[in-house]
N, C-alpha and C positions, 0 to 999 in steps of 0.2 A: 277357428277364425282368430286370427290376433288382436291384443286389447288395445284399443285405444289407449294411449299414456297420456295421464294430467298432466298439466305443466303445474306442477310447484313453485308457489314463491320464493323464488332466490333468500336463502336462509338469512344472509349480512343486508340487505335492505334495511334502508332504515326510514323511521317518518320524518317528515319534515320539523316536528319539535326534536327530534333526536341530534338532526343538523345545526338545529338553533344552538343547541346544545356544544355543540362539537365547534361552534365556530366560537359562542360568547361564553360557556361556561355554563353550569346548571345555577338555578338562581339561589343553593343552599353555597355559604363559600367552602368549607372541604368535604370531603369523603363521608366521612364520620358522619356528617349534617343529609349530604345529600342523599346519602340511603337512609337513613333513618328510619323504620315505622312511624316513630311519636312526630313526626314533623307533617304536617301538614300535604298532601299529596301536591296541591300545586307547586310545592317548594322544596319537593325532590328530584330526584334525577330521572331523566325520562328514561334509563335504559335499568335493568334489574339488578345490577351491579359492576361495578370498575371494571372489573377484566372483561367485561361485554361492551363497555363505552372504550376503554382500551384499543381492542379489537376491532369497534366502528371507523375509530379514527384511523388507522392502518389501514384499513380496508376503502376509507372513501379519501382517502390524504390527498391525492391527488384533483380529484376535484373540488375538494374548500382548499386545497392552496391555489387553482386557480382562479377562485374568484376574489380572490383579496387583492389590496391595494400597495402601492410600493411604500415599502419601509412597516409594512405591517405583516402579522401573521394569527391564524387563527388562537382560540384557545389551546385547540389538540396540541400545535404545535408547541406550545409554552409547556403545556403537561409534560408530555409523551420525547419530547425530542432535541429540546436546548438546551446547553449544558448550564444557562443559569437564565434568572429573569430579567429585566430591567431594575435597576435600583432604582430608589425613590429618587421623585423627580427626572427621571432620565425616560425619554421616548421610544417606543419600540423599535424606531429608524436610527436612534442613536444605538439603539444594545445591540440591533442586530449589527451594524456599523463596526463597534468595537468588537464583536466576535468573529468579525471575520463571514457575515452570512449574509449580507447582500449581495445581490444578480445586478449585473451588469445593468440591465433593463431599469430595474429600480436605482441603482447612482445614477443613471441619467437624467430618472426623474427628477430624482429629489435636488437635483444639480439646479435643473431647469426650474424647478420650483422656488430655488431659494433667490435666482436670479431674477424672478419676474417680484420676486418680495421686496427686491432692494430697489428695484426701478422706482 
């Protein structure tokens, strides 16, 4: 008689802090901090190390960049994929602006946005 097969948790799943994560950043500010042992568990990374939050981010890119807003992008993106950041004082709709990495979709907005500013 043949066995019945589990269904396995899809291995790259991740939880919902993991996403928190992937969108704002872990709450220690680098690497070094956020894995840490001596740091405090709440203010680690919720994933067991970089090449595994790495990995998240590739693996879910597509849906936290679709939920972001025009002229922004999540953290993964800032880590894993721009060739630089914003400089001080400059907007992530300006940097992405001057790099050449806004979508059509979003110039329109931010078009229309700055239009309804000036009325």
């Amino acid at each position: 008689m043949p066995r019945k097969r589990q269904r396995v948790k899809a291995r790259w799943e991740v939880t919902s802090d993991q996403k928190l994560e992937l969108v704002f950043g872990p709450p220690s500010f680098t690497d070094s901090e956020a894995f840490s042992p001596e740091l405090p568990e709440r203010l680690r990374s919720c994933f067991e190390s970089p090449f595994l939050r790495r990995a998240a981010w590739f693996r879910h890119r597509d849906e936290l960049m679709a939920d972001r807003g025009a002229g922004s992008r999540p953290g993964g993106f800032w880590w894993y994929e721009a060739p630089t950041r914003p400089r001080e004082g400059e907007s992530e709709a300006a940097c992405l602006g001057r790099l050449g990495l806004l979508e059509d979709w979003e110039k329109a907005q931010i078009t229309a946005w700055k239009s309804i500013r000036r009325d």
